[in-house]
VOGU-3710 file (C-alpha; in Angstrom, 3 decimals, decimal comma):
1> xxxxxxxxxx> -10,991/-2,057/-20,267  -9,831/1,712/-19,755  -8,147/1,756/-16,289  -7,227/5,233/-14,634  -4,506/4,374/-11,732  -3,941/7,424/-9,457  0,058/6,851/-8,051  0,527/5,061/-10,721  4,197/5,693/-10,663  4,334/4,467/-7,212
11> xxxxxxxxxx> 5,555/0,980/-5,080  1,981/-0,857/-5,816  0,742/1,155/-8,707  3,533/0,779/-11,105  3,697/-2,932/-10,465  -0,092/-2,844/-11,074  0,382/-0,719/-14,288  2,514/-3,300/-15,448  0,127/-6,014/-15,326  -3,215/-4,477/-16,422
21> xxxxxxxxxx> -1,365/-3,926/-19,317  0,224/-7,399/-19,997  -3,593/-8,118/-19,645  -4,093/-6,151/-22,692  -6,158/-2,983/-21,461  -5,518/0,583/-21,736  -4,268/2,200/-18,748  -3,958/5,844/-17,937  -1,752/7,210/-14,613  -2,303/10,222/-12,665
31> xxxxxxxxxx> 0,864/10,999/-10,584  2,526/14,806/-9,448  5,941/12,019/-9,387  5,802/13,618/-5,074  6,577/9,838/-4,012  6,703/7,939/-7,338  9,463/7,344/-9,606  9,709/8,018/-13,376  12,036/5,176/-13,466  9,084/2,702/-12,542
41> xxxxxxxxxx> 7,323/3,496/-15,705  9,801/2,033/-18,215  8,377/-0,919/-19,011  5,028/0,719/-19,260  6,364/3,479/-21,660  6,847/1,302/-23,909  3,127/-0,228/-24,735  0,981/2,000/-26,859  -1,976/1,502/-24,375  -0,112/3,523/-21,623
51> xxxxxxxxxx> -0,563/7,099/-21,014  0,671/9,315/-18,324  -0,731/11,980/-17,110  1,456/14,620/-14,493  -1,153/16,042/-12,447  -2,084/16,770/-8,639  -5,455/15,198/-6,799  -5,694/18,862/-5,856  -6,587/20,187/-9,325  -9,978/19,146/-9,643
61> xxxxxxxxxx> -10,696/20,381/-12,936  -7,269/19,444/-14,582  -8,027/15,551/-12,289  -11,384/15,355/-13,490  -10,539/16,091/-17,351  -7,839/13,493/-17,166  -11,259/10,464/-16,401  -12,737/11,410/-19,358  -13,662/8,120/-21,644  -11,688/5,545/-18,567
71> xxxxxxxxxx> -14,171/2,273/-17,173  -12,236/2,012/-13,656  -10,541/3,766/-11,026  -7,523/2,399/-8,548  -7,151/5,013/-6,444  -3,546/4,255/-4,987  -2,250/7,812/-4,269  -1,792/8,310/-0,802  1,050/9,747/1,972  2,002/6,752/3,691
81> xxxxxxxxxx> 4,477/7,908/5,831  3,089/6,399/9,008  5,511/6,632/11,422  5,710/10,881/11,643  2,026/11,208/11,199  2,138/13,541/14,363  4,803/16,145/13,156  2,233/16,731/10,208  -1,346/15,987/11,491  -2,812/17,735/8,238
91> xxxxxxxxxx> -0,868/15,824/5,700  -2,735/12,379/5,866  -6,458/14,702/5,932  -5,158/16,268/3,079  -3,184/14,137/0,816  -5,506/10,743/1,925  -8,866/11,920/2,814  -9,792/14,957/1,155  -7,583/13,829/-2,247  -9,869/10,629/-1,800
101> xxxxxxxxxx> -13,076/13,188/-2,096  -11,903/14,763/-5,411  -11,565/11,123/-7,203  -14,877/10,714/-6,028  -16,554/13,767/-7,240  -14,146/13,576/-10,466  -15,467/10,188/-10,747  -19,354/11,251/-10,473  -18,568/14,001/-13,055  -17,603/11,364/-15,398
111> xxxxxxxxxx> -20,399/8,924/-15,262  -17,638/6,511/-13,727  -19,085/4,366/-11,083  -15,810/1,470/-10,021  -13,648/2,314/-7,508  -10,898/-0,391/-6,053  -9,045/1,853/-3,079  -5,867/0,863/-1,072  -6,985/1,226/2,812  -4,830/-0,273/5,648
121> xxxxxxxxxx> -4,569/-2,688/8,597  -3,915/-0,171/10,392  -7,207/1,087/10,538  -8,193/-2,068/13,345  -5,661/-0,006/15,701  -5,144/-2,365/18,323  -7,676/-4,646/17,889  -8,746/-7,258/20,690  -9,582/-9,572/18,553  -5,896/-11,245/16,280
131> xxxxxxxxxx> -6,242/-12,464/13,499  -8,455/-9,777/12,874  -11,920/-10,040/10,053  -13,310/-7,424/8,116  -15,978/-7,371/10,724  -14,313/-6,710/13,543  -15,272/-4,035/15,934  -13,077/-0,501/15,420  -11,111/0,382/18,223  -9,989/3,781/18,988
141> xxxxxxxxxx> -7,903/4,812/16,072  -4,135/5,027/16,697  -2,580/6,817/13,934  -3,430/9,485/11,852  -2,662/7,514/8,667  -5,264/4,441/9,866  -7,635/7,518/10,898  -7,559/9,418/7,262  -7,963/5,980/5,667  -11,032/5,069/7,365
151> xxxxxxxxxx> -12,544/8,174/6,714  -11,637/7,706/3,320  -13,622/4,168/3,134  -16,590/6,400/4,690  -16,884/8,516/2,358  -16,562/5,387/-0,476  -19,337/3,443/0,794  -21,275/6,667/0,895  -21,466/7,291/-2,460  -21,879/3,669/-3,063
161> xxxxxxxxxx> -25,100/4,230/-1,195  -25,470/7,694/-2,494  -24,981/7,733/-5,995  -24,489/4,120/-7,339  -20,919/3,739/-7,206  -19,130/-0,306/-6,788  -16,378/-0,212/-4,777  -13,543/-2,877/-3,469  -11,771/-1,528/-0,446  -8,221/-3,417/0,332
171> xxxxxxxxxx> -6,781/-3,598/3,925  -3,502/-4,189/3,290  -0,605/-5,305/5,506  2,586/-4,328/5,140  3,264/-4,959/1,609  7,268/-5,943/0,151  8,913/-6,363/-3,361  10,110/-4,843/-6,243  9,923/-1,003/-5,888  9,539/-0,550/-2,504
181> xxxxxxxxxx> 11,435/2,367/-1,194  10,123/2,687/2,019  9,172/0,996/5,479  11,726/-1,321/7,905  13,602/-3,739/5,302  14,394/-0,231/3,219  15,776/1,605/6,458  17,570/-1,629/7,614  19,734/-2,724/4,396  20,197/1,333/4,384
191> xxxxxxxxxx> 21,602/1,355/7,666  23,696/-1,687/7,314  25,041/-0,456/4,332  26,550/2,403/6,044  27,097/0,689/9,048  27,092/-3,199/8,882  28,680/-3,216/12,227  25,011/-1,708/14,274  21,931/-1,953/13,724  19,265/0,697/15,214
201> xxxxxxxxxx> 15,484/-0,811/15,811  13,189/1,708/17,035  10,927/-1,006/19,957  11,916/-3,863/21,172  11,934/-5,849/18,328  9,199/-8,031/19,470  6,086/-6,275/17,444  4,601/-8,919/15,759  3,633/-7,824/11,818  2,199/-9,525/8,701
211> xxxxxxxxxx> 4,070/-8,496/5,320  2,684/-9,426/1,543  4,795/-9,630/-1,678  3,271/-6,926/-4,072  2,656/-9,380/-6,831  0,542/-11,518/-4,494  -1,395/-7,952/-3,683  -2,445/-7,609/-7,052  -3,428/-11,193/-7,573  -5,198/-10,540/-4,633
221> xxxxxxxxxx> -7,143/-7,294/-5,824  -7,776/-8,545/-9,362  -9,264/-11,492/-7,997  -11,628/-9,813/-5,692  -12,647/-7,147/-8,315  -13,551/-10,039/-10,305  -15,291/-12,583/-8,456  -17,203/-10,334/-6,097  -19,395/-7,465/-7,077  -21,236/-6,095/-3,962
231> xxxxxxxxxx> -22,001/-2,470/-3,628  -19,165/-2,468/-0,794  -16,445/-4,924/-0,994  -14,169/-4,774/1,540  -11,111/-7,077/2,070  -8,194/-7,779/3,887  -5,104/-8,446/2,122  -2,264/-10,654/3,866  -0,585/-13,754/4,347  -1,803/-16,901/7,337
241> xxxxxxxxxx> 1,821/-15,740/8,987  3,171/-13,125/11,085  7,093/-12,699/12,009  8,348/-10,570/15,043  11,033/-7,640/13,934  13,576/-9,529/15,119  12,939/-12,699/12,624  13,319/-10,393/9,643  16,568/-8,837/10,796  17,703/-12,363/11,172
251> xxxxxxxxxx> 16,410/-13,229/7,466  18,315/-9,667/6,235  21,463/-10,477/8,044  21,543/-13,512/6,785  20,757/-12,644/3,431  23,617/-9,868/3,718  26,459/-12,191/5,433  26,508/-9,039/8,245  26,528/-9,574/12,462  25,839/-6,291/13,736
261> xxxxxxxxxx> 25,368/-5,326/17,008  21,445/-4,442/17,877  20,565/-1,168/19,693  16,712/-1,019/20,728  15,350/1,955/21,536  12,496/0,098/24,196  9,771/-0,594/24,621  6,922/-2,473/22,659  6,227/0,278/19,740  8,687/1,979/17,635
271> xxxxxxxxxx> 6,935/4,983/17,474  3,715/6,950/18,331  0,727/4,882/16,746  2,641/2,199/15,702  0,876/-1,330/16,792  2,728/-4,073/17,911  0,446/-6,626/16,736  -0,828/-6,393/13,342  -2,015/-9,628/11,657  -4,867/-9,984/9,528
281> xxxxxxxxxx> -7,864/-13,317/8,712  -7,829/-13,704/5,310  -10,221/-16,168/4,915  -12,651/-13,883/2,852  -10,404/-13,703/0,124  -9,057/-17,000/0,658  -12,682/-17,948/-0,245  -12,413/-16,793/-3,843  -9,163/-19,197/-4,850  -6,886/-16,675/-3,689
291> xxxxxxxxxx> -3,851/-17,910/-1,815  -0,027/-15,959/-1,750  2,701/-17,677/-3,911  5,303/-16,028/-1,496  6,073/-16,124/2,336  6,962/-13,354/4,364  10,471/-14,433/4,607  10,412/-14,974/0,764  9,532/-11,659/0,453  12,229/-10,256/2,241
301> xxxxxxxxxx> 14,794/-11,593/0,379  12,641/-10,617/-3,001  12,865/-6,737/-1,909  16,450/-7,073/-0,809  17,464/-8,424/-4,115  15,718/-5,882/-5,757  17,360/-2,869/-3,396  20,630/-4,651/-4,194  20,171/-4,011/-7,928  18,803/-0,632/-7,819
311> xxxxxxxx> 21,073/1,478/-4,695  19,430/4,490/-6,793  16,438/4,033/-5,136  18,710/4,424/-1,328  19,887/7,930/-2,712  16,529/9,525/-3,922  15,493/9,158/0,092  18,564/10,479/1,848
//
């Protein structure tokens, strides 16, 4: 199988690289390295079925070029800076909604008709109804990132119905491991490097939030993309837990040997948008076989590890 893997050199997409091609298939990355890192490709480098192509989802002729002769699209690239969605309103249109439009019509110049896309939990805002299904009803949307997502999913199913395209949309939570460089256990072991005397939480540190291991992602998606093949598949990714804020400082405190004072900033969101509640039913992809290897807490300790291997990663985002 020919994959073509947009972010490629990203958190999720290099650690999916990685594995389509211990699966033996040929994969091909799209990636203008905004986000990603070089450094994640390595391993990848190094099989003759990898290629690597440097190129922006705004070049539509140099984007749709690169598809030529690939089988299936992941389309991973995405901002997914959350939390300062409202100092840049046009950056998640932009870089999530109308880059998600170009794959699509690159796709449909190519005869390519698969399409697995990485969506959010975030686009249930605050739902009424925890854990929340796939079929749940949509709230008003509270973030621009959940709001460029599920207009990104729109226009998916679409041209499913439209032109004859498969697709497998992912709702992920949170998700934690090897390569993650950003989100709260990246800004805490930051902080507490620098200081391991204070710790700042933005809330209270009662939000409640489900987190996956990245590995267990990709188990997840591969299994879905094989085992069900509806015109729109949609999923959510997570694990039957949730932990409040304040359990996973305890688990990185722990895990550090620090006892730092806690400053909260108040109240029950750390920022604009951010919900306080997020915790997925998995049952529908439970229902294929698919179960996470790793708890949250497990993965916590997983991504710390890694961070405490690779401090590079701390000094490409200060």
């Amino acid at each position: 199988m020919n994959y073509f893997v947009t972010g490629g050199a990203g958190f999720i997409g290099s650690n999916l690289v990685d594995r389509l091609l211990a699966q033996g298939n040929s994969v091909i990355i799209y990636d203008n390295f905004s986000t990603g890192f070089p450094e994640f490709l390595l391993n990848a480098r190094k099989n003759k079925n990898f290629s690597e192509i440097n190129g922006d989802l705004f070049d539509i002729d140099h984007l749709t070029k690169s598809m030529k002769d690939t089988d299936f699209v992941f389309h991973l690239a995405a901002n997914a800076d959350v939390r300062f969605g409202t100092e840049h309103p046009s950056k998640d249109l932009h870089q999530n909604t109308i880059a998600t439009f170009n794959v699509l019509e690159a796709m449909r110049a190519n005869s390519l008709n698969q399409i697995a896309f990485s969506s959010t939990g975030s686009v249930y805002g605050e739902s009424e109804v925890i854990p929340t299904p796939e079929d749940a009803p949509f709230p008003v949307q509270t973030s621009l990132y959940g709001a460029s997502k599920l207009a990104g999913e729109g226009l998916i199913s679409a041209y499913c119905e439209g032109f004859g395209f498969r697709s497998w949309i992912f709702r992920f939570v949170s998700i934690l491991g090897e390569r993650y460089t950003h989100g709260h256990v990246f800004d805490f072991y930051n902080q507490l490097l620098d200081y391991p005397d204070r710790l700042d939480v933005l809330g209270n540190g009662h939000q409640k939030k489900s987190y996956l291991y990245v590995q267990d992602c990709i188990d997840a998606m591969l299994c879905a993309i094989q085992k069900s093949q509806e015109k729109v598949n949609i999923f959510n990714l997570g694990t039957s837990e949730y932990c409040e804020v304040n359990d996973s400082i305890n688990w990185i405190c722990t895990h550090l040997g620090v006892n730092p004072d806690i400053h909260y900033t108040g109240g029950e969101r750390g920022w604009i948008g951010d919900n306080p509640f997020i915790f997925l039913n998995c049952h529908k992809i439970r229902s294929l076989g698919w179960k996470p290897k790793y708890s949250i807490n497990e993965g916590i300790i997983k991504t710390l590890e890694y961070l405490e291997k690779n401090q590079w990663v701390l000094e490409t985002r200060k």
